[in-house]
NUDREN-20980 format. One record per atom (N, C-alpha, C, O, CB): x, y, z. Coordinates in steps of 0.2 Angstrom, whole numbers, padded with zeros to 4 digits, always signed. Glycine has a CB too. Layout:
<recs>
XYZ/...
</recs>
This chain:
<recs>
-0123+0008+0015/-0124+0003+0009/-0118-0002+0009/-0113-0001+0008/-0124+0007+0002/-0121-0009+0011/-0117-0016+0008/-0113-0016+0001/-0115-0013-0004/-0124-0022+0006/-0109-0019+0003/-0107-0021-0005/-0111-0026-0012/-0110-0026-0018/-0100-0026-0004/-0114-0029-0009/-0119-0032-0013/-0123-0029-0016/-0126-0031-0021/-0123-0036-0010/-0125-0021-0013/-0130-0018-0014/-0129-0014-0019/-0132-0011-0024/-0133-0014-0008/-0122-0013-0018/-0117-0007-0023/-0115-0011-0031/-0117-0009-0037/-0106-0005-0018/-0113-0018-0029/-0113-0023-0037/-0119-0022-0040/-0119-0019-0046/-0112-0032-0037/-0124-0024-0037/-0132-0025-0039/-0133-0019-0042/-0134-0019-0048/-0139-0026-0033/-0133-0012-0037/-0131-0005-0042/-0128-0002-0047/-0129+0004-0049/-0130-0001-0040/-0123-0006-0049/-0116-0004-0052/-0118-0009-0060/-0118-0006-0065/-0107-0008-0047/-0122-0017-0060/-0123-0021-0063/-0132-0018-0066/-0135-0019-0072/-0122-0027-0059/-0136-0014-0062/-0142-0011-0066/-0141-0006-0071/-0143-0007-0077/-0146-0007-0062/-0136+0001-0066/-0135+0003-0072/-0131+0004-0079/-0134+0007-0083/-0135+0005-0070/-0126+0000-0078/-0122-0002-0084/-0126-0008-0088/-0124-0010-0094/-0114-0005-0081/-0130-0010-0086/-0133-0016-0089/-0129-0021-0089/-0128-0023-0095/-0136-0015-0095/-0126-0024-0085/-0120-0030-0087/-0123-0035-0082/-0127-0032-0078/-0111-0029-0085/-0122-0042-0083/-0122-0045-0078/-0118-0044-0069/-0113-0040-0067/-0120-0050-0081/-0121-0048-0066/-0119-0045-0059/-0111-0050-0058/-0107-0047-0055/-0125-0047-0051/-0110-0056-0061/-0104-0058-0062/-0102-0054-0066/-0097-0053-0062/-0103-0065-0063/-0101-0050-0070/-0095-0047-0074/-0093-0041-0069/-0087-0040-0068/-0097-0043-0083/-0097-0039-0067/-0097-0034-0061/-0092-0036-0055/-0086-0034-0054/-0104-0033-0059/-0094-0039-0052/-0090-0042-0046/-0083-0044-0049/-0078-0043-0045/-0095-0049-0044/-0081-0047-0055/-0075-0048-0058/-0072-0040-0057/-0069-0037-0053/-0076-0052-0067/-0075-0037-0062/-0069-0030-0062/-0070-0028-0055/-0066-0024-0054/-0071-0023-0068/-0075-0028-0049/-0072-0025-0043/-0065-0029-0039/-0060-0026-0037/-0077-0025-0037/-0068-0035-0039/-0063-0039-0033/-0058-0042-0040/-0054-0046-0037/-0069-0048-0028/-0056-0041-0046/-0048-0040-0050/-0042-0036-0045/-0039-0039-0041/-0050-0036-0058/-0042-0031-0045/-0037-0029-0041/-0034-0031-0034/-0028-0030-0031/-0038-0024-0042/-0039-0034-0032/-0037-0036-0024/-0034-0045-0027/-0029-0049-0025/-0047-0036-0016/-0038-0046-0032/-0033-0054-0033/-0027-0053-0035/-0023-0057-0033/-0035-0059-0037/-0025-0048-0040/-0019-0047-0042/-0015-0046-0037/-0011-0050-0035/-0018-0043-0047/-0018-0040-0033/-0014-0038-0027/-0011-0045-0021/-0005-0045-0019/-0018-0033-0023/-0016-0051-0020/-0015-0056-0017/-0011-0060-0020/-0008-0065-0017/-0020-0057-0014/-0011-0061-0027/-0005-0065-0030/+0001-0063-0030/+0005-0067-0029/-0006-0066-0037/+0002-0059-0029/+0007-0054-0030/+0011-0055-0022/+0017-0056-0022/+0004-0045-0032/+0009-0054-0018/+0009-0056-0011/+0011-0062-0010/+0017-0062-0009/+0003-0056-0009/+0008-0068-0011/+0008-0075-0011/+0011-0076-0015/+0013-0082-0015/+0002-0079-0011/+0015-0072-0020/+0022-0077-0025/+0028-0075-0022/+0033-0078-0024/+0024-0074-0034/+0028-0068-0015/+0035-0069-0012/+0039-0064-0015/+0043-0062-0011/+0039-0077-0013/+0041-0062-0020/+0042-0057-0023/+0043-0050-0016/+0048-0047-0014/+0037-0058-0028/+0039-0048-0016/+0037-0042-0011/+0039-0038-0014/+0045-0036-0013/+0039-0041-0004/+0036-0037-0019/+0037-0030-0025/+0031-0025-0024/+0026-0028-0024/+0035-0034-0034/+0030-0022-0024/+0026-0015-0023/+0022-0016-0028/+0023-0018-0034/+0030-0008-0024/+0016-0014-0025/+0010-0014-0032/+0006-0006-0029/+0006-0003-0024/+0003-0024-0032/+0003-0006-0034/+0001+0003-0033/-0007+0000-0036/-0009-0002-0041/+0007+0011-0039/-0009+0002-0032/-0017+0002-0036/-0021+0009-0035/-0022+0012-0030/-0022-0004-0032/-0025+0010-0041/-0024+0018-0044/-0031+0020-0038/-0037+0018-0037/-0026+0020-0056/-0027+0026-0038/-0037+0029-0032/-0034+0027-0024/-0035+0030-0019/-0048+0022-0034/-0030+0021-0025/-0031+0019-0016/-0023+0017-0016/-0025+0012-0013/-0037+0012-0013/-0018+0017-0016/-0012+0018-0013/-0007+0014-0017/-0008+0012-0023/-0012+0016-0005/-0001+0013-0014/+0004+0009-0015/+0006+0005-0010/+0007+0008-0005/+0008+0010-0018/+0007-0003-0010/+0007-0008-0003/+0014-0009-0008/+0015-0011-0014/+0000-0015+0000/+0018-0009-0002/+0025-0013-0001/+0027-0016+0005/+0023-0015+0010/+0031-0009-0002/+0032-0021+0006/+0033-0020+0013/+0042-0019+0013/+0047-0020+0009/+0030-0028+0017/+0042-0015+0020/+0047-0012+0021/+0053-0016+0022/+0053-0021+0026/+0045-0009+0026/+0058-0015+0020/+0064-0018+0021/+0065-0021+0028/+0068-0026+0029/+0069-0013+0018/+0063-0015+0033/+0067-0019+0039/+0060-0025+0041/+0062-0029+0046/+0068-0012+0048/+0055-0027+0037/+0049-0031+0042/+0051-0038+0037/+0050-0044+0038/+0039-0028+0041/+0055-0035+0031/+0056-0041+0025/+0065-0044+0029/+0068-0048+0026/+0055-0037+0013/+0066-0042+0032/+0071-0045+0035/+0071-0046+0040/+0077-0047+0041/+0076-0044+0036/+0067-0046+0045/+0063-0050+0050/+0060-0058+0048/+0061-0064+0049/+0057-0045+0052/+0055-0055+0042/+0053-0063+0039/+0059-0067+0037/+0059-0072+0040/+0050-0062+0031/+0062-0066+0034/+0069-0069+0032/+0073-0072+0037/+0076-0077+0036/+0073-0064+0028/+0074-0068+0044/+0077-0070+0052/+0074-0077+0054/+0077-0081+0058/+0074-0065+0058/+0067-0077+0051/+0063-0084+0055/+0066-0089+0055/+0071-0091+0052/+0058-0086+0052/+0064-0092+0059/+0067-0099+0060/+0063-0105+0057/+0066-0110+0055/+0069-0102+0068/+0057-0105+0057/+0053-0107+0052/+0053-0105+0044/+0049-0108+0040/+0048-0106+0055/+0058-0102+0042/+0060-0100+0036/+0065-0103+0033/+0070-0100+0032/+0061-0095+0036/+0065-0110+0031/+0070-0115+0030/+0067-0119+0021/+0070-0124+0018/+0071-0122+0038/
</recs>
């Protein structure tokens, strides 16, 4: 089963639109990617499926770059 197929099923039976639907799936992967993209490299935990950090030794690799000016 598609993800299209799964919203379209998720939006029949709750009776909501298929945009309100798609908003509360793909919400947590945007927070997660803002969170990401602000540089911070803070840990975010998202409930059911893990916690993403990055590891001290890979975030001082990043920081080594030389394109990092």
């Amino acid at each position: 089963m598609d993800e299209k197929s799964i919203i379209q099923k998720l939006a029949s039976k709750y009776n909501l639109p298929i945009s309100k639907v798609e908003e509360a799936v793909y919400s947590q992967f945007k927070f997660t990617s803002q969170v990401i993209r602000a540089g911070e490299f803070k840990a975010v935990r998202l409930p059911y499926l893990g916690k993403f950090h990055v590891k001290p030794g890979r975030l001082k690799h990043l920081n080594e770059r030389p394109d990092n000016d």
